[in-house]
FIKE-817469 format. One record per residue: residue in three letters; x, y, z of N, C-alpha, C in turn. Coordinates in steps of 0.2 Angstrom, whole numbers, always signed. Example, Ala and Ser with C-alpha at 12.3 -4.5 7.8 and 13.67 -1.06 7.14 Angstrom:
2
<residuo = ala, n_px = +66, n_py = -28, n_pz = +39, ca_px = +62, ca_py = -22, ca_pz = +39, c_px = +66, c_py = -16, c_pz = +39> $
<residuo = ser, n_px = +64, n_py = -11, n_pz = +35, ca_px = +68, ca_py = -5, ca_pz = +36, c_px = +64, c_py = +0, c_pz = +39> $
This chain:
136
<residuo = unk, n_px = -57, n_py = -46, n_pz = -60, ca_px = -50, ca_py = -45, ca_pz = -56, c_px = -46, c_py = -50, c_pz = -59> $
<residuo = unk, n_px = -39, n_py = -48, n_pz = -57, ca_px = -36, ca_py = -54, ca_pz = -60, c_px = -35, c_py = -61, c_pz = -55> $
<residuo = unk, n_px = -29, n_py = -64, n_pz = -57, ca_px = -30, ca_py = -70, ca_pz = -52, c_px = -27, c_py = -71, c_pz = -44> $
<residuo = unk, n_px = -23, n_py = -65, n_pz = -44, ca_px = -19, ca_py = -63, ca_pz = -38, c_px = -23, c_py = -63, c_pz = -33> $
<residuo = unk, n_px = -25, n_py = -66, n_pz = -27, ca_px = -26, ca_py = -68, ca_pz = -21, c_px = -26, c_py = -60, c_pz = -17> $
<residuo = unk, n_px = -32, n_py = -55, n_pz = -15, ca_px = -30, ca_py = -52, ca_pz = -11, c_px = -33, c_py = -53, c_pz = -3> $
<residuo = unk, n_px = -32, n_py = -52, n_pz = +2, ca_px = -35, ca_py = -53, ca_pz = +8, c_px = -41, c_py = -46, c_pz = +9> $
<residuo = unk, n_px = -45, n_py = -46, n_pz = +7, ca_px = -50, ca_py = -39, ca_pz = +10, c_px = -50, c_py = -37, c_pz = +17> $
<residuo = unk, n_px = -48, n_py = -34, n_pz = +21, ca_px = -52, ca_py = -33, ca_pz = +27, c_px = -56, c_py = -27, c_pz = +29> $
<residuo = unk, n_px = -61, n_py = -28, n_pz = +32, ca_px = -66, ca_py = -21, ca_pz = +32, c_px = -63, c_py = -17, c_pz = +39> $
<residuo = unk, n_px = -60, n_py = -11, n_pz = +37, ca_px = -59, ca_py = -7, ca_pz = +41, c_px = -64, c_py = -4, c_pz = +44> $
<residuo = unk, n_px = -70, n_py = -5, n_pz = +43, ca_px = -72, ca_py = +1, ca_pz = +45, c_px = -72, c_py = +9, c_pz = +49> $
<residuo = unk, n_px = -71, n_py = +13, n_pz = +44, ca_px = -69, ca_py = +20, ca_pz = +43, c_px = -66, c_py = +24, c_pz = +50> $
<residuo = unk, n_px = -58, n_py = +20, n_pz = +48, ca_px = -54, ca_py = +22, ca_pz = +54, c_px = -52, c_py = +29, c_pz = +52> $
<residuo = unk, n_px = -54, n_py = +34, n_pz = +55, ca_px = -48, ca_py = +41, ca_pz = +54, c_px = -43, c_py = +39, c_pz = +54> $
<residuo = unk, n_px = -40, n_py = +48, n_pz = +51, ca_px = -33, ca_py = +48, ca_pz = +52, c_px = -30, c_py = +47, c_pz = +60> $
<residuo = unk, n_px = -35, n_py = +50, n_pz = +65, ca_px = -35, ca_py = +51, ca_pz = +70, c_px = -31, c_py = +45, c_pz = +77> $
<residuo = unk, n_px = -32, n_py = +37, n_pz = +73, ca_px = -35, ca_py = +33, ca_pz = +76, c_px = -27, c_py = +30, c_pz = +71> $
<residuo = unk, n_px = -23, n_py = +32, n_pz = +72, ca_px = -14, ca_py = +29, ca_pz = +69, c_px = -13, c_py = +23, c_pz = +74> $
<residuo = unk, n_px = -14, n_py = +20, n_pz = +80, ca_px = -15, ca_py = +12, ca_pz = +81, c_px = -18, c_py = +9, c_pz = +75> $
<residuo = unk, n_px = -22, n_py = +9, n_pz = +74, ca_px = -24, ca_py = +4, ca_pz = +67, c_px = -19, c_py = +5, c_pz = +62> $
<residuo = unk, n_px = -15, n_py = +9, n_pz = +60, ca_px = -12, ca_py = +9, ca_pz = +55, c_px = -2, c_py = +6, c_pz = +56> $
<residuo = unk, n_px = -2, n_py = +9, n_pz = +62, ca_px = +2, ca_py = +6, ca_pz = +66, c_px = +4, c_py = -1, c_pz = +67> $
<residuo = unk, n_px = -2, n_py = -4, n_pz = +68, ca_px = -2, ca_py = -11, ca_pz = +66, c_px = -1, c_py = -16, c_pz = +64> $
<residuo = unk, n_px = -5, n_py = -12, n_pz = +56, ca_px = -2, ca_py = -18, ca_pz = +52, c_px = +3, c_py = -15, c_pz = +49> $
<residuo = unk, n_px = +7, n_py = -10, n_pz = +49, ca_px = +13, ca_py = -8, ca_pz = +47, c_px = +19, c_py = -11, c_pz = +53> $
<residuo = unk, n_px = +18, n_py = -13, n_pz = +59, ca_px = +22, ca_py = -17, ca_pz = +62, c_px = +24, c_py = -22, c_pz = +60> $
<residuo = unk, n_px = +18, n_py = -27, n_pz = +59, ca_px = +19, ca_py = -33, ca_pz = +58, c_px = +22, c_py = -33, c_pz = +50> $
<residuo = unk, n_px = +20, n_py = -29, n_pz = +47, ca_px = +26, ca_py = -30, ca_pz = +40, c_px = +34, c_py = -28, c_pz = +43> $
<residuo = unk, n_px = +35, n_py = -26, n_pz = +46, ca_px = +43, ca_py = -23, ca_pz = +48, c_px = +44, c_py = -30, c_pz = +52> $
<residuo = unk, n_px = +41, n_py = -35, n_pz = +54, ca_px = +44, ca_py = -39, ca_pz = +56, c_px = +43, c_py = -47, c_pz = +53> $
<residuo = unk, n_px = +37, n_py = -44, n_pz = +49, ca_px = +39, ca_py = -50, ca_pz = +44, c_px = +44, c_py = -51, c_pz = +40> $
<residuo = unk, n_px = +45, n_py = -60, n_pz = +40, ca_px = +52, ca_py = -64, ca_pz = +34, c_px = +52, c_py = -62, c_pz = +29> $
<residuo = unk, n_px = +44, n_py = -61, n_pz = +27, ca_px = +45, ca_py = -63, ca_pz = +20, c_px = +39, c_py = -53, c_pz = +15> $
<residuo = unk, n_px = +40, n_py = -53, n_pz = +11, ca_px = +40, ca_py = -48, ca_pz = +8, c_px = +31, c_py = -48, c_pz = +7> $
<residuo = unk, n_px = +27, n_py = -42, n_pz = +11, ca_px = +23, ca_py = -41, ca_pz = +11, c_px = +20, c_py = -36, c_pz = +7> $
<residuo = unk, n_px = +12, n_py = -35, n_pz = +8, ca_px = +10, ca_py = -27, ca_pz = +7, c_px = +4, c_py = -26, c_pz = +10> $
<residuo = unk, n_px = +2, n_py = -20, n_pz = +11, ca_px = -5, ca_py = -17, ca_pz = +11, c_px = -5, c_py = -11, c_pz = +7> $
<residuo = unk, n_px = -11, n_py = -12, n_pz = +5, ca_px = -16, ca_py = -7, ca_pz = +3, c_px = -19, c_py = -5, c_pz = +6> $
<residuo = unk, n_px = -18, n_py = +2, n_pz = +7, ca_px = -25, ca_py = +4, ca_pz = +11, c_px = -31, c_py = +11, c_pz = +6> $
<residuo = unk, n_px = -36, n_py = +8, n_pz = +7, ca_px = -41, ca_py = +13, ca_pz = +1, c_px = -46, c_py = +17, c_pz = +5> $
<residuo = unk, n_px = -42, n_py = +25, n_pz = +6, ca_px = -46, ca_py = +30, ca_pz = +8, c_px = -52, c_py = +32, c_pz = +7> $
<residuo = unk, n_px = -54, n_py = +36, n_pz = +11, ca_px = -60, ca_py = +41, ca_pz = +9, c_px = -58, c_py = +47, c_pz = +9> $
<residuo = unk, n_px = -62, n_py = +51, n_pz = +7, ca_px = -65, ca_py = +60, ca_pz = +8, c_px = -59, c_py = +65, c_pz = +13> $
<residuo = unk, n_px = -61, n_py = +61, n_pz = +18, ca_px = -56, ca_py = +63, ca_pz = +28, c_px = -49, c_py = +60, c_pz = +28> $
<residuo = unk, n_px = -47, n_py = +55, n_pz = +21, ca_px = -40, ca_py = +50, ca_pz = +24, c_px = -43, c_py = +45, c_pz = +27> $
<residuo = unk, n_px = -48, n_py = +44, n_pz = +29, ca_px = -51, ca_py = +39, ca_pz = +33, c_px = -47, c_py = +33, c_pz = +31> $
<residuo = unk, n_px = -46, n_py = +28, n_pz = +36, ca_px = -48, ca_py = +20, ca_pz = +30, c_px = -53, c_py = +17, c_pz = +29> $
<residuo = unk, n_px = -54, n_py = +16, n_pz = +22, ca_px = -60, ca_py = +11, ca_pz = +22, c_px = -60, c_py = +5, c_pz = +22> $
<residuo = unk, n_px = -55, n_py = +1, n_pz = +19, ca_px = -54, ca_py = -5, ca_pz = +17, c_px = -45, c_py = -5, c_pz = +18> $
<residuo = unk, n_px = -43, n_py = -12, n_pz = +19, ca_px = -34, ca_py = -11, ca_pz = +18, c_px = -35, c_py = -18, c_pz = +15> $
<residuo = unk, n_px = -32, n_py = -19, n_pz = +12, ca_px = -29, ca_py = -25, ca_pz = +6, c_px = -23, c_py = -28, c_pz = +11> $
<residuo = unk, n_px = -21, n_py = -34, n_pz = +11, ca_px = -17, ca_py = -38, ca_pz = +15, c_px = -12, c_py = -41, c_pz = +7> $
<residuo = unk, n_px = -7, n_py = -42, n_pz = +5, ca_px = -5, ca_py = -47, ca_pz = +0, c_px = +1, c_py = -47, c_pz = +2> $
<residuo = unk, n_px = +2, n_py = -54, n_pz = +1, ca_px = +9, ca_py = -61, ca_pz = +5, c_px = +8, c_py = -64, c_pz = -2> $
<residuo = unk, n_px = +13, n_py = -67, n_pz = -8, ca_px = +13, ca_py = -72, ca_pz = -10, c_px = +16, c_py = -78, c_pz = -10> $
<residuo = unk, n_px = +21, n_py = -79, n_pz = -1, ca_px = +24, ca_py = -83, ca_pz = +1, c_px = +31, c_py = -83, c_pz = -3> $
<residuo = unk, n_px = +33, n_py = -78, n_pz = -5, ca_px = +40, ca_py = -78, ca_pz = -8, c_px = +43, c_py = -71, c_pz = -4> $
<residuo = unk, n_px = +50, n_py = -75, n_pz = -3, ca_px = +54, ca_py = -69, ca_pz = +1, c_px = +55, c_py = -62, c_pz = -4> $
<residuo = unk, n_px = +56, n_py = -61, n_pz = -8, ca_px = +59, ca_py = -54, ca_pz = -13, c_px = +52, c_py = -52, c_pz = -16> $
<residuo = unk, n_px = +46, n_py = -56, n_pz = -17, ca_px = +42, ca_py = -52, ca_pz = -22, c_px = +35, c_py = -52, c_pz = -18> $
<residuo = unk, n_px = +30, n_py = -48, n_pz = -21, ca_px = +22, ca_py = -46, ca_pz = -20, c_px = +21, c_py = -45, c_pz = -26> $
<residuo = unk, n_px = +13, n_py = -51, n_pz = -29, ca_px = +11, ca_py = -49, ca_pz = -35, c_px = +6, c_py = -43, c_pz = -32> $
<residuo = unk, n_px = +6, n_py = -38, n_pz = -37, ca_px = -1, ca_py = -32, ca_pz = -37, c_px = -2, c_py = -30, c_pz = -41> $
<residuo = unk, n_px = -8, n_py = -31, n_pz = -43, ca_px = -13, ca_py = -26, ca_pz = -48, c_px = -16, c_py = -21, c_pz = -50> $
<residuo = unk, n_px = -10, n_py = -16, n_pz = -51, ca_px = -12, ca_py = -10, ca_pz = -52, c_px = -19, c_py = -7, c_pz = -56> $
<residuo = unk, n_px = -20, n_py = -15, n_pz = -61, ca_px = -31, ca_py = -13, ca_pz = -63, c_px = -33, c_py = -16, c_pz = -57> $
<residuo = unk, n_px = -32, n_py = -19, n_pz = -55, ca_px = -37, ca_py = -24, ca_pz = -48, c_px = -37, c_py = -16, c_pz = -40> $
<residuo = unk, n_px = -31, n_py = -13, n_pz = -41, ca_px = -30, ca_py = -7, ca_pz = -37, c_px = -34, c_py = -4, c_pz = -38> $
<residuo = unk, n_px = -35, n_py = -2, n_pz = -44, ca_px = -38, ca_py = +4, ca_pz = -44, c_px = -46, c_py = +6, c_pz = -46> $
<residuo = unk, n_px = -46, n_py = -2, n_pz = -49, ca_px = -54, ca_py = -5, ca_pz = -50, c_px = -56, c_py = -3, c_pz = -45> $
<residuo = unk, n_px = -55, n_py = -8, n_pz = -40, ca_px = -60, ca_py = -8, ca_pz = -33, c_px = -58, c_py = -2, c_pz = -29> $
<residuo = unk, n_px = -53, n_py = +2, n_pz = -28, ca_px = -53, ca_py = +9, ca_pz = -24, c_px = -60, c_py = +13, c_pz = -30> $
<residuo = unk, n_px = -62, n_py = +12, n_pz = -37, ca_px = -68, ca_py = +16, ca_pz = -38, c_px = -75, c_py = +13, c_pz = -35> $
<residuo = unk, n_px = -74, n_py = +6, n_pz = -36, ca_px = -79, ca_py = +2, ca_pz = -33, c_px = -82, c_py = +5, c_pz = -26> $
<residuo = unk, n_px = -80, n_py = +5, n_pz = -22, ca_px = -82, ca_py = +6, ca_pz = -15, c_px = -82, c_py = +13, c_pz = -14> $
<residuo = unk, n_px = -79, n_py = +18, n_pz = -18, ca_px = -81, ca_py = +25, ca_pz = -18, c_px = -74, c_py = +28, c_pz = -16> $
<residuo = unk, n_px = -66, n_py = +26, n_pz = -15, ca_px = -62, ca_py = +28, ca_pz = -12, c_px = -60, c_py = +34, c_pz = -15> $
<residuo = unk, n_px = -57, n_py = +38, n_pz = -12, ca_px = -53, ca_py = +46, ca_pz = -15, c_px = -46, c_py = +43, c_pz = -16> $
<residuo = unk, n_px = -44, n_py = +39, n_pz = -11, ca_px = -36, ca_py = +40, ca_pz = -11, c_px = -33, c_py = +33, c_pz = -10> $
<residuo = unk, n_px = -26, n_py = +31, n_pz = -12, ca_px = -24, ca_py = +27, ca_pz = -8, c_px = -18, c_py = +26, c_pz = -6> $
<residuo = unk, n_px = -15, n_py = +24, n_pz = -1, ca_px = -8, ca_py = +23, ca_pz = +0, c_px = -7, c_py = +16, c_pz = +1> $
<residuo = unk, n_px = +1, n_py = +13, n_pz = +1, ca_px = +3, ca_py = +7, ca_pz = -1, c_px = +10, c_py = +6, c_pz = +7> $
<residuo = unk, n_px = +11, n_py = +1, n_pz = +10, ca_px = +16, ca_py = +0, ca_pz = +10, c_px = +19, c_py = -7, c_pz = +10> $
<residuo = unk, n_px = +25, n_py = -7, n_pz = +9, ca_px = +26, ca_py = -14, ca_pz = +10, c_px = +32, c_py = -17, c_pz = +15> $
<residuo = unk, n_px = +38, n_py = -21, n_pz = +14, ca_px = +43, ca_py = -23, ca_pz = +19, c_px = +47, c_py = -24, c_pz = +14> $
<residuo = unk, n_px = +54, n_py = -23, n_pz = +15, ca_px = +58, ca_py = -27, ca_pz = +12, c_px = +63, c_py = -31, c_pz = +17> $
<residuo = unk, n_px = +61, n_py = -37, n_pz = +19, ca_px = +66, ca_py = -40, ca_pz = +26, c_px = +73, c_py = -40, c_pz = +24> $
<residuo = unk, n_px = +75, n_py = -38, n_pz = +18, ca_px = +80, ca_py = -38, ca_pz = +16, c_px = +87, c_py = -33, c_pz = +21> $
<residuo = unk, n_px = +80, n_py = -29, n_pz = +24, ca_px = +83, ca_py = -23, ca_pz = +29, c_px = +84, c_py = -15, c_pz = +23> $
<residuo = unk, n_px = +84, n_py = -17, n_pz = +17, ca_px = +85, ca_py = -8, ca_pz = +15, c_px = +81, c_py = -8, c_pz = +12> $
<residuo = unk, n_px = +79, n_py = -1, n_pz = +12, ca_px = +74, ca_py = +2, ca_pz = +14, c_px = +72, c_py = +5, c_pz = +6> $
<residuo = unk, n_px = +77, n_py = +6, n_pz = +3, ca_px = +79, ca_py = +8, ca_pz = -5, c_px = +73, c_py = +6, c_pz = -9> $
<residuo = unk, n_px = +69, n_py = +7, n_pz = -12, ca_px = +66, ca_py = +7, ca_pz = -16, c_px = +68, c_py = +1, c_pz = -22> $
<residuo = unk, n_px = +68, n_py = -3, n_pz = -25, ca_px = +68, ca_py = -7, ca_pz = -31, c_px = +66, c_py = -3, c_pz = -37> $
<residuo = unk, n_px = +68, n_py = -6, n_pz = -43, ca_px = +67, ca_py = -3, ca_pz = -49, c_px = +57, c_py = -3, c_pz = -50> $
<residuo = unk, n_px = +58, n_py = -11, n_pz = -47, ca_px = +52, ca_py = -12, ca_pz = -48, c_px = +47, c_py = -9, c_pz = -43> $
<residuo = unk, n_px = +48, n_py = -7, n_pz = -37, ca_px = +43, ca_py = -2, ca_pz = -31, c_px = +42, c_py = +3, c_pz = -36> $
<residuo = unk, n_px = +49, n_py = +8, n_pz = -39, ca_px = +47, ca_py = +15, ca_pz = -41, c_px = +42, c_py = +13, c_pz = -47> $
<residuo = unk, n_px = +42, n_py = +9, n_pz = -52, ca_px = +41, ca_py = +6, ca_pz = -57, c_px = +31, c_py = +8, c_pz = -55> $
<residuo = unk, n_px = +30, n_py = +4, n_pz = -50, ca_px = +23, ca_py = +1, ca_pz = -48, c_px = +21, c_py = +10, c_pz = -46> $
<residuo = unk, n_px = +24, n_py = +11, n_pz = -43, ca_px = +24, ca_py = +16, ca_pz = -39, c_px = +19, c_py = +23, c_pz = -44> $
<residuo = unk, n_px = +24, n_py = +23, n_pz = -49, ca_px = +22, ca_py = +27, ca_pz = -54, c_px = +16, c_py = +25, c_pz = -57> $
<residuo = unk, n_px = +16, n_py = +19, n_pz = -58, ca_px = +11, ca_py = +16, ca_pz = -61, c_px = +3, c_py = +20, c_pz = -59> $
<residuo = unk, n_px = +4, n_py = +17, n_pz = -52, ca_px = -1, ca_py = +19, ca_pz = -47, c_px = -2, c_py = +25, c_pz = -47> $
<residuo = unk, n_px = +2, n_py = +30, n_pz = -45, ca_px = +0, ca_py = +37, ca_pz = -48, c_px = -1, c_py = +39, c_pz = -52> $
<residuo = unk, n_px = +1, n_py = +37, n_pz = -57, ca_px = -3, ca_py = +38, ca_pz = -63, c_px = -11, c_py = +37, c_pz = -65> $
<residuo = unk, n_px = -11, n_py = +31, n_pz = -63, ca_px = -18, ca_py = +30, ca_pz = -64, c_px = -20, c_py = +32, c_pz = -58> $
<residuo = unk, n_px = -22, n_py = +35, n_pz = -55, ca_px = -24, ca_py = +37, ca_pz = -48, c_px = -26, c_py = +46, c_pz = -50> $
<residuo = unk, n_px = -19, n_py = +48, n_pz = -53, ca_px = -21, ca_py = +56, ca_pz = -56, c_px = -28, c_py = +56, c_pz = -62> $
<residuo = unk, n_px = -27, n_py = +51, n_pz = -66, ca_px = -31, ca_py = +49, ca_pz = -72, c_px = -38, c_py = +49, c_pz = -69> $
<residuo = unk, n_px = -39, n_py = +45, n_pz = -65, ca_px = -47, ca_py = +45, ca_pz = -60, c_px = -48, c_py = +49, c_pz = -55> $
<residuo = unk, n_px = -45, n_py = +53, n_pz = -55, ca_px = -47, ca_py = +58, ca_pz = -48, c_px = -47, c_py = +55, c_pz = -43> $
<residuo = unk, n_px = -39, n_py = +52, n_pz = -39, ca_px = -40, ca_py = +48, ca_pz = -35, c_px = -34, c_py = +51, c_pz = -31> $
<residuo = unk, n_px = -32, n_py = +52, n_pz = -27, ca_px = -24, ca_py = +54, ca_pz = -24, c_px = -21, c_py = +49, c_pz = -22> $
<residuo = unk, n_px = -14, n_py = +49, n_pz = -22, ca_px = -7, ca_py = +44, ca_pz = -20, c_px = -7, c_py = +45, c_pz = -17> $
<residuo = unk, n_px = -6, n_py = +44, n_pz = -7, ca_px = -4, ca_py = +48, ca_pz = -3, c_px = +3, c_py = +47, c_pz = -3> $
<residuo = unk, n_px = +5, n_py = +40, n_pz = -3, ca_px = +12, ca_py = +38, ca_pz = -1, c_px = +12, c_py = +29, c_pz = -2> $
<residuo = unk, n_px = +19, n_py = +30, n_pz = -2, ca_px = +21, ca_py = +21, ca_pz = -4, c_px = +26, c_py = +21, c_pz = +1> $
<residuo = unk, n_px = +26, n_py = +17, n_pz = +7, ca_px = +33, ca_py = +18, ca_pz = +11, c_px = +32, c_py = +9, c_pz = +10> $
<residuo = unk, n_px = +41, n_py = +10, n_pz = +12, ca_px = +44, ca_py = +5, ca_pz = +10, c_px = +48, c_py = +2, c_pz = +18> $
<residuo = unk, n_px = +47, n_py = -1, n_pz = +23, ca_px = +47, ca_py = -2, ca_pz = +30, c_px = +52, c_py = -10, c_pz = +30> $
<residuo = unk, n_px = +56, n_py = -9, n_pz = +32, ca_px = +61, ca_py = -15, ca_pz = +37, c_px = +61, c_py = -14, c_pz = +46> $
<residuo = unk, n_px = +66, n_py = -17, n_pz = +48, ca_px = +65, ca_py = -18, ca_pz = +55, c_px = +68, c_py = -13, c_pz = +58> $
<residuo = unk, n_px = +71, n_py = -9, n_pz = +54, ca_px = +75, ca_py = -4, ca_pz = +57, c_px = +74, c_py = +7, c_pz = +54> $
<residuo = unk, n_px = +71, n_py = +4, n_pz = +48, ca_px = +70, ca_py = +11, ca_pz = +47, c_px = +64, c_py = +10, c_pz = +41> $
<residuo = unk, n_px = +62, n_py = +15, n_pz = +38, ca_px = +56, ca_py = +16, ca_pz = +31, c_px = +60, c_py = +22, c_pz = +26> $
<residuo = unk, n_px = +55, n_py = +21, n_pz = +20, ca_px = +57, ca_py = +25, ca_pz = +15, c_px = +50, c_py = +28, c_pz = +12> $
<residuo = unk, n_px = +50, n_py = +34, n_pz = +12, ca_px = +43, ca_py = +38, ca_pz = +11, c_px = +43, c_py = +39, c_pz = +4> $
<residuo = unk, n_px = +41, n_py = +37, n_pz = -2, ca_px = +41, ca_py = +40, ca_pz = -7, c_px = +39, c_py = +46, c_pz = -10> $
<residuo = unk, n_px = +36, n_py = +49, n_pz = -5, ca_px = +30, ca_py = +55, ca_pz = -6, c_px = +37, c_py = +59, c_pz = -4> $
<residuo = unk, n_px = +39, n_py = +59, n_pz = +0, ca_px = +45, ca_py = +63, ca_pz = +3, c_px = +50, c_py = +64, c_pz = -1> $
<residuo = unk, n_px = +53, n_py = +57, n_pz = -2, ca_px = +59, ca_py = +57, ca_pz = -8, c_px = +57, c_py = +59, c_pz = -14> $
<residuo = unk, n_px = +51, n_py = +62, n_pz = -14, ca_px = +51, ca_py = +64, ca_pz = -22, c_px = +50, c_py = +59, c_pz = -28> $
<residuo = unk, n_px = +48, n_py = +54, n_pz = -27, ca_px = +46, ca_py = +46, ca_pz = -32, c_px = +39, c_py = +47, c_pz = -34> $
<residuo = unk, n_px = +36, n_py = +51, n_pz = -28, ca_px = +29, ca_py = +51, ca_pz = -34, c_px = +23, c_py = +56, c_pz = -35> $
C-alpha cells in the first residue's frame, strides 16, 4: 500500500437495514472544518464490511488511493464500494478532482467485478449524489 495513512475500522456487517451506522459517520463529516472522507467496502447484501476513515489535516484536500481502494476491497472479499466526503466549503459541486477520482474508482471497480455504488459529496446543508447526477 502506499504511504497515505488510512484509519481501518471493523464494521462488522452492518446491513443496508441498519442506516444509523451510516448516518453517522456521514454527520460528522457534514460537520466537520476540515475536508474528510470515508470509504466504505461492501458485501454481496450492501452490507458494510469495513469503512475506511481519511483526514489529512488539510482544509481543501484528502489524499486516496485509488490501488490502496481497490487492493483491499479485493482483499477482504468486498463486491462494492461507496465513497463520501465533505466539502466545508459549503458546495456541494463536485471538483475536477472528485469527478476525476470518481472515474478512476469506477473504472477500476468495473475492471474487477466490483460495483460503485455512489460518491456523495456532503456540506452542512445539502449533498451531491454522483450516482444520480450521472458522474459515474
Amino acid at each position: 500500500m502506499s504511504n497515505v495513512a488510512y484509519k481501518s475500522t471493523l464494521v462488522g456487517r452492518v446491513s443496508p437495514d441498519d442506516a444509523h451506522i451510516w448516518w453517522t459517520g456521514l454527520r460528522q463529516l457534514q460537520e466537520a472544518s476540515q475536508e474528510q472522507a470515508r470509504v466504505f467496502f461492501l458485501g454481496a447484501t450492501q452490507e458494510v464490511l469495513v469503512a475506511w476513515e481519511l483526514s489529512d489535516g488539510l482544509e481543501q484536500t484528502v489524499a486516496l488511493s485509488t490501488t490502496d481502494v481497490l487492493r483491499y476491497a479485493l482483499m477482504i472479499g468486498a463486491t462494492g464500494l461507496a465513497l463520501a466526503h465533505n466539502h466545508p466549503s459549503g458546495d456541494p459541486q463536485p471538483s475536477r478532482a472528485d469527478i476525476a477520482l470518481t472515474r478512476q474508482l469506477a473504472q477500476g471497480c468495473r475492471a474487477l467485478g466490483l460495483k460503485m455504488v455512489d460518491h456523495v459529496i456532503l456540506t452542512e446543508r445539502a449533498l451531491h449524489s454522483m450516482r444520480l447526477a450521472g458522474q459515474i
